[in-house]
N, C-alpha and C positions, 0 to 999 in steps of 0.2 A: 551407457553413455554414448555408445559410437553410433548408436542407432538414434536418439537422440541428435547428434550432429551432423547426421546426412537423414533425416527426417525429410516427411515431401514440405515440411512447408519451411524449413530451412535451405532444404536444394532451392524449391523457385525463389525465395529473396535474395540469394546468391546470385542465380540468374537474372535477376532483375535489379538487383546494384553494378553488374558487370555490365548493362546496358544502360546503366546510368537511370535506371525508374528507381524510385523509394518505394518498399511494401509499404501497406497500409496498415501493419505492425508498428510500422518504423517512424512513420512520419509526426506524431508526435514529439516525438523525441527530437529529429530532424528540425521541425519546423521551432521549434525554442531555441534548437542551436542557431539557428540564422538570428534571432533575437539578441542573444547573448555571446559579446567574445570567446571568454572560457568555453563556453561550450561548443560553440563552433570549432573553435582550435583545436579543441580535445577530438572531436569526430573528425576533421582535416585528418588527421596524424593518425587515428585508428584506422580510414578506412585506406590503406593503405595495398589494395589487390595486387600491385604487382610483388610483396612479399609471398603473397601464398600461391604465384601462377604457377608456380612446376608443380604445386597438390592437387591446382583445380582441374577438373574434366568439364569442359565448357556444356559437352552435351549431354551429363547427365545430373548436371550438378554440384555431383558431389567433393569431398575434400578428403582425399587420401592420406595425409600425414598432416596431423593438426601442428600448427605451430601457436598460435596464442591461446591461451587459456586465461578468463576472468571466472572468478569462482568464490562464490560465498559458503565456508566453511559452516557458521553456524549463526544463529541468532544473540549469543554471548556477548553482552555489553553490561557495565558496570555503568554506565550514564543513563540519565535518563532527561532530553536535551527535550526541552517543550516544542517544538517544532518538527518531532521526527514523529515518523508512525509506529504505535506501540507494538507488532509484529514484529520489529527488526530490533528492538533491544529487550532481553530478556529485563532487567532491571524497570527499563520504562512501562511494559506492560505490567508488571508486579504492583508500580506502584498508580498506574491506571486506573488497573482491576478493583485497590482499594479505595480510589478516591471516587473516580467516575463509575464503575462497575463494569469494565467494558471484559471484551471476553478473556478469560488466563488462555495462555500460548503457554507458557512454559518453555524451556531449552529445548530446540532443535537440529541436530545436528546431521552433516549427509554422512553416507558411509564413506569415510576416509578412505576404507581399503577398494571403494571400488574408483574413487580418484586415482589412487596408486597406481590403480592395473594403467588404467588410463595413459596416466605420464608414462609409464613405461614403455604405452604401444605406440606414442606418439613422438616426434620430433620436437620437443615443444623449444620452444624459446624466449616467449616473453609468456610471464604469468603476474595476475594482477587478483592480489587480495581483498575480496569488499564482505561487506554483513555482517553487520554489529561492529564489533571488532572484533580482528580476524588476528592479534596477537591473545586477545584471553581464550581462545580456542585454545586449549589444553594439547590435541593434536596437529597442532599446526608445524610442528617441530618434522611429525613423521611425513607432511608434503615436503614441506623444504630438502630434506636429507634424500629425496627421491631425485633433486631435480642437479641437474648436472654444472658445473662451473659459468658454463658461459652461457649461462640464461638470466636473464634481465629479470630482475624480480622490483613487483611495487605494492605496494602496504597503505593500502586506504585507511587511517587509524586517529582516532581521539586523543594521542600521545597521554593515557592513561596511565600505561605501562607499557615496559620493554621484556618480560617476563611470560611464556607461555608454560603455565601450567607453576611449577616454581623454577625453571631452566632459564636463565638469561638468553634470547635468540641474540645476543651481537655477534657472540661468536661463532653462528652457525651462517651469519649474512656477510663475514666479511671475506670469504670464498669467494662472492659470487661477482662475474665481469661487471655487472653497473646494478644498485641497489636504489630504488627511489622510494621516499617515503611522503606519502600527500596528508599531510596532517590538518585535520580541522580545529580553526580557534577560528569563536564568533566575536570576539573582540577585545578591548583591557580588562582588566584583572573581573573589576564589579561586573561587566555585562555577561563576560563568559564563563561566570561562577552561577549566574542568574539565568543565563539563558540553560547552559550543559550542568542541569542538576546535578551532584555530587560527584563536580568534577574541582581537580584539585592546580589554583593557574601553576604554582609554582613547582609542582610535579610535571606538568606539563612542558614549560621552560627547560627544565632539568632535563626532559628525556627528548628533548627538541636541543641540548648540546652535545648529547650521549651520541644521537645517531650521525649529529654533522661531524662527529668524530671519527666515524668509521672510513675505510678507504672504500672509493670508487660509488661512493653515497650522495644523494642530491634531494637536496628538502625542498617540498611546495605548500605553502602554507593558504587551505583553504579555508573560506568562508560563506557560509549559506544565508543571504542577508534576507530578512526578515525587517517587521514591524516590532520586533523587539531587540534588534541590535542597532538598526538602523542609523538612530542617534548619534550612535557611538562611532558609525564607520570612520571620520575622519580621525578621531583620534586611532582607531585602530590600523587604519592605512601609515600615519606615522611613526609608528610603535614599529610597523613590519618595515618600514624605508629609515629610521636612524634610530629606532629607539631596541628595547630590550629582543627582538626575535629579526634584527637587521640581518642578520649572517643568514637568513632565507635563503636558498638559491633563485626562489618562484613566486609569485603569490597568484592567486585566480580567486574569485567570485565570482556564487551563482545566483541570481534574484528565485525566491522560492515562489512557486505559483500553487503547491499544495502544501498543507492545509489552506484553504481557503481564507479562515480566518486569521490567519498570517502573515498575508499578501501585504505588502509597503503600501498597498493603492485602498486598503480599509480607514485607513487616520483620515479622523475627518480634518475639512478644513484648516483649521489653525493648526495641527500639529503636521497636517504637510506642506504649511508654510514653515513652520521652526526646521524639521526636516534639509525644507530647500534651501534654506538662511547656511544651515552649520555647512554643508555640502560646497554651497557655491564657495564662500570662504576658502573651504579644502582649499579647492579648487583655484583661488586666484594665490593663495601662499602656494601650490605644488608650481603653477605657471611663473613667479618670484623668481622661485629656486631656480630653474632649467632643468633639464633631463638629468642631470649625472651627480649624483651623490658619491662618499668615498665606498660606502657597503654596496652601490649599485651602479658599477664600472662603466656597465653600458648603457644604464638608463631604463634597462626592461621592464623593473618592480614599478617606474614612475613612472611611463608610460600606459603600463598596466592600470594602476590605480588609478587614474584620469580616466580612461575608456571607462572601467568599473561605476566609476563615480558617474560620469555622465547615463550612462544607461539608467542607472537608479534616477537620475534626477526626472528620465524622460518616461519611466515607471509607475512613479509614485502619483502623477494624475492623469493615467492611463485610461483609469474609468469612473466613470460619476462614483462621487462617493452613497457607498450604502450607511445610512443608521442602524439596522437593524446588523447589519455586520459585523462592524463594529461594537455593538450593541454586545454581540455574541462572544467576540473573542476577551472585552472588558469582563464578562460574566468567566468565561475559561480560565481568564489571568486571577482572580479574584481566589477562585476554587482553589487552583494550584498555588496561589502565593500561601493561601492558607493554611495548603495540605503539610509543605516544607516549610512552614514557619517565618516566611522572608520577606522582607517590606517590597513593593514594589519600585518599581524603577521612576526614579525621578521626573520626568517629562507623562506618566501616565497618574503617577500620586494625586494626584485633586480631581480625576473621575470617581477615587474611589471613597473620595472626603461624603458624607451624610449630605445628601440634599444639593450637593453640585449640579450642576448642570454643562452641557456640552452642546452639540452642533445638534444632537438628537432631540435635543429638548427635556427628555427621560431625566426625570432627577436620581442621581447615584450610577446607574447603569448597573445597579446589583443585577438585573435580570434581563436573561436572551430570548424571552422569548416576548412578547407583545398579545394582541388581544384577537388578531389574524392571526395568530399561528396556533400550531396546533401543542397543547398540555408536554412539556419534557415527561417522561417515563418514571417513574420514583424505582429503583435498579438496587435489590438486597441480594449480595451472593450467597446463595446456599450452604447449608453447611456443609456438604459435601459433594463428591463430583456427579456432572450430569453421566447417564450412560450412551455409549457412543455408538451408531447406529452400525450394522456390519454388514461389509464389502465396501466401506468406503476406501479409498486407498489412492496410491502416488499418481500421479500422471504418467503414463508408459515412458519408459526411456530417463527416468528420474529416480534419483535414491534418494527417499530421504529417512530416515531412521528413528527420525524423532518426530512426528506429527499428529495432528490434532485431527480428529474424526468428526464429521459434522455430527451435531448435537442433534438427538432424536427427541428431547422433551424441551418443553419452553423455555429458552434462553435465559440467562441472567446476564448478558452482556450485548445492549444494543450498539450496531456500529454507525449509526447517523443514515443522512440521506443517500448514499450510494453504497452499500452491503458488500457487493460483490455483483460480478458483469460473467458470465458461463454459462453453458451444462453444469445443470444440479441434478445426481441421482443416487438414490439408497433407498436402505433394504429398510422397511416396516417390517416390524412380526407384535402381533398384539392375542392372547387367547389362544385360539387353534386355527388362527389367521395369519398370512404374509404374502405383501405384493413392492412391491418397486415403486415408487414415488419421481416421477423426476420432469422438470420442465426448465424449460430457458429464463433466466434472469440477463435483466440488463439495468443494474442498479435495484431502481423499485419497481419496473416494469417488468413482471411475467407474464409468460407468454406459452401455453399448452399447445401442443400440435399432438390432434385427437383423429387419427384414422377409425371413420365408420362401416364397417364391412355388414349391408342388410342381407339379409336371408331372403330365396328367390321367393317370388311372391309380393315382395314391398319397391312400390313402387319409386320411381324418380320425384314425383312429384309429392308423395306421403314425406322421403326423404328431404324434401325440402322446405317442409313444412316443420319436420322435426326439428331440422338444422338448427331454424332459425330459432323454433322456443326454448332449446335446451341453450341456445347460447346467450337468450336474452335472461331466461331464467338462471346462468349460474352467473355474468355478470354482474346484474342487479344484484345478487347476492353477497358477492365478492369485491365487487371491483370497484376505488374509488371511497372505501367505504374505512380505512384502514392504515395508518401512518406508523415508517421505521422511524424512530429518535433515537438521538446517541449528542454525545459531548459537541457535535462537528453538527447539529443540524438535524432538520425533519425533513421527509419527502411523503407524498403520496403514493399507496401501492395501488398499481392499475395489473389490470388481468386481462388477459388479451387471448380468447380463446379461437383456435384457426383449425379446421378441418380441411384435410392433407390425404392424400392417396400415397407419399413417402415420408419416410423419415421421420415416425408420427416419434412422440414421447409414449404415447398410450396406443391401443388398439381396440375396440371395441366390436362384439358382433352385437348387432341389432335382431330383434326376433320380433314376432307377431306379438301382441298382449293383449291380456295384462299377462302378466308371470314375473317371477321373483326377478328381479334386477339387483346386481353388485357391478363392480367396478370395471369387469370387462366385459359385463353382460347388458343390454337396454333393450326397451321393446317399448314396440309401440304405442303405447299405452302412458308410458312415463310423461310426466310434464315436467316444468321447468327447475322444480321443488327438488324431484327425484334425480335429476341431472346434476343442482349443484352441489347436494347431499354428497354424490361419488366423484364429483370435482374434488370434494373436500377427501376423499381418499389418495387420488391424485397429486395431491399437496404434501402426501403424507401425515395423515389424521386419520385416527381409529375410530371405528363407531360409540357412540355414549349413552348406546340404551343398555336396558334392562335387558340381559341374554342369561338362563338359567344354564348354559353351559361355560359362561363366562362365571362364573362367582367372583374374581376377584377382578374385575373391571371396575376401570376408576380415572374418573368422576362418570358417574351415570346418570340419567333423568334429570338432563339438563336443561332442556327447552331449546338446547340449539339447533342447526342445521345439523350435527352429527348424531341428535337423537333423534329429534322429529325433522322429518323434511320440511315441515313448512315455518321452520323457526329461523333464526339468526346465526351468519356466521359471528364469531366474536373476535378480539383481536389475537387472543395465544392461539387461535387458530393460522395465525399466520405469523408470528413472531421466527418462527425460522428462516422467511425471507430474511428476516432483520438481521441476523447473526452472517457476520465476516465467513466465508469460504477459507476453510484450513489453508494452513500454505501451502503448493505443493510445489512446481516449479518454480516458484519466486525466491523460495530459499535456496534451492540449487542451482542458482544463473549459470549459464556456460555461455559464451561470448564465442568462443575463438576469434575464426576469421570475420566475424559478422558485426563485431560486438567494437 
């Protein structure tokens, strides 16, 4: 973990928020806070450098005695909230896996006891609990008992429960000098039973009076607004300013800009006029009132839910509306209302009535996809697990103890049009065969960097003639030709091959030919056929002919590019693009001073 936190690319964003630049890490995140109060406010008050100046050494970076810690324990969540991404709740990927097919995660969890060493070698003072939820974590009990009296502690949580593992944590938080708990409810009772699948309001309620009980405790009641709560925000702004959860100390809301299909600015037409109608109302009843209710002394909460409300109102026709968008998340809601048995939500009921019609024109909107796009994936999970390819493993400087190994045979779990953005590399071993597979993704564009090293003899200009056929020969092949789908959308995979004197992915010697060519051998002789043949090894793909030392090779005598060169790639030839990158530093955020 310490090497991890004075990392080079955590030193220079250190460096470069001390002189007032944003990384290019960072500015995403940055640039929505300007967007949005909450979240501006939240970053105001995190980046707060002159707490950490006596740790910083200006000149080399780094941060000698960490003081803040943000840290996600594990992916354990008991919800499964249609607006979250199924990685981060064990429960919502479960029930994903069985409806959509998308990939099982399973529980992951980091090494507690290397948290442990951690706090102990550090000064810490504020620590801030996120991932899943971070009270069903079973060990969450042995961080807290590490951390010292007068450390601020805050609990990002679903108020599903107050119980880690079966231990009541009140009595281990009411030790600590100031306790803050940021609880998510998406709205009254109906919407956020609907929205936070098998969550329970009045459990929630209950453990939302348990904690304002405790001493030196301050509740912030958050909500992540969506095109499925949306409706509901006025009534749920009133509920948190005089109704059942007034005793709030906070409220905040964040307008969700992922999943896509969730965005407030998908409602076509007429329903982001209903939208604008219920909002402005809010809005002329909170301006009625005046600022200061008797539960909200100083007027913060109504203040707050004003800014809130107005941002949404200047959101929601933000951008032309899509049909097909829409289109798509009507098809998502349809499935999930299904899966759990649950009517839909009133203001969306008559899209889903037989033969309705909408802004789209599309009678029913049963289906996301249209007659431009490309076929959804028909997605049956195996009956047993895929096997996982080996030396994949954590991110340096990350523990994580529980993680998923990229999958070495063809998927059963597509993740839509953006997969995963990295370095992808692992081990093939196929027969009496094994080499390294790995190239750059960036969603559904890959991108191979192929170092040619010729043998003396072959000229510059032979080379350049190579270059070009072997490159036009494996894109044609490959590129363009080939779509990831998943629950969230299709993209087209493009292949983007570049020849590099550094930093290649692959290496290749060139020789005179003809003579046998494999994957890090070529020769002169090879054309375009034979090029994208050991592209397709480079991808990680085994050969598919007939080898009398292989016997048990399978499938063989296919007709495609992996059997015969002059044949077709296919699409499970590339389905591993499709599939989500394991978690590996995502699950174990570390924040500190940066965060």
């Amino acid at each position: 973990m310490s090497e991890l936190v004075n990392s080079e690319k955590m030193r220079t964003a250190r460096k470069q928020f001390m002189r007032g630049e944003v990384p290019e890490g960072c500015r995403t995140c940055l640039d929505e806070a300007t967007r949005q109060p909450t979240v501006h406010n939240y970053y105001q008050d995190k980046f707060r450098w002159q707490d950490v100046a006596d740790a910083y050494d200006e000149t080399t970076g780094n941060v000698s005695r960490t003081q803040y810690l943000l840290i996600a324990l594990s992916n354990l969540c008991t919800y499964s909230c249609r607006m979250c991404f199924d990685k981060l709740s064990t429960r919502l990927n479960s029930d994903r896996h069985r409806m959509l097919g998308v990939e099982p995660i399973g529980y992951r969890r980091n090494d507690i006891d290397k948290v442990i060493d951690f706090i102990r070698a550090n000064p810490i003072r504020i620590v801030t609990f996120h991932g899943g939820n971070p009270i069903n974590e079973p060990r969450l009990l042995d961080v807290l008992n590490e951390l010292s009296d007068d450390v601020s502690v805050e609990i990002i949580s679903n108020g599903s429960t107050l119980s880690s593992g079966k231990t009541d944590i009140r009595p281990h938080l009411s030790r600590f000098e100031r306790v803050h708990f940021n609880i998510s409810l998406d709205g009254t009772r109906r919407t956020t039973e609907y929205v936070r699948v098998h969550s329970d309001f009045d459990n929630v309620f209950r453990h939302f009076n348990e904690v304002k009980a405790l001493p030196n405790t301050t509740v912030n009641l958050h909500n992540t607004i969506t095109n499925l709560n949306l409706f509901d925000l006025p009534s749920y702004y009133a509920m948190t300013l005089s109704g059942e959860f007034a005793d709030a100390d906070s409220i905040s809301s964040y307008i969700a800009t992922t999943p896509a299909v969730h965005r407030v600015s998908t409602l076509p037409p007429e329903l982001r006029r209903l939208a604008r109608e219920r909002i402005e109302d809010f809005l002329r009843e909170l301006d009625s009132v005046g600022e200061v209710t008797s539960e909200d002394a100083f007027g913060v909460k109504v203040i707050g839910a004003r800014a809130y409300a107005r941002n949404v109102l200047r959101r929601i026709d933000s951008v032309p509306y899509s049909p097909h968008l829409f289109a798509r998340f009507l098809d998502l809601t349809r499935r999930t209302d299904a899966f759990y048995g649950v009517e839909p939500l009133p203001e969306y009921s008559s899209y889903f009535t037989t033969g309705a019609t909408g802004s789209t024109g599309a009678a029913g909107f049963t289906a996301a996809s249209d007659s431009s796009s490309p076929p959804r994936s028909q997605v049956t999970p195996p009956p047993t697990s895929q096997p996982a390819a080996p030396g994949a493993v954590a991110a340096k400087g990350v523990v994580v103890s529980h993680y998923s190994l990229e999958l070495a045979e063809a998927p059963y779990g597509l993740a839509g049009p953006c997969p995963y953005t990295g370095e992808r590399r692992f081990q093939v071993s196929e027969c009496r065969f094994s080499w390294t597979a790995a190239y750059r993704q960036n969603c559904t564009a890959v991108t191979v960097r192929i170092q040619l090293n010729p043998d003396a003899g072959i000229t510059a200009a032979e080379m350049a003639t190579l270059r070009n056929t072997w490159e036009t020969g494996i894109e044609n092949k490959w590129s363009n030709r080939f779509v990831c789908t998943g629950p969230y959308g299709s993209s087209v995979i493009t292949f983007d091959v570049q020849w590099v004197t550094s930093s290649p992915h692959h290496v290749v010697r060139v020789r005179r030919g003809p003579a046998q060519s494999d994957m890090t051998t070529w020769d002169t002789a090879d054309n375009g056929d034979t090029a994208a043949h050991e592209f397709g090894h480079m991808l990680g793909n085994p050969d598919e002919y007939l080898d009398s030392s292989c016997p048990n090779r399978n499938p063989v005598s296919t007709g495609t590019v992996m059997d015969n060169e002059t044949g077709p790639a296919l699409q499970r030839h590339v389905n591993r693009i499709c599939v989500s990158a394991p978690l590996t530093a995502e699950v174990f955020s570390i924040g500190l001073d940066l965060i």
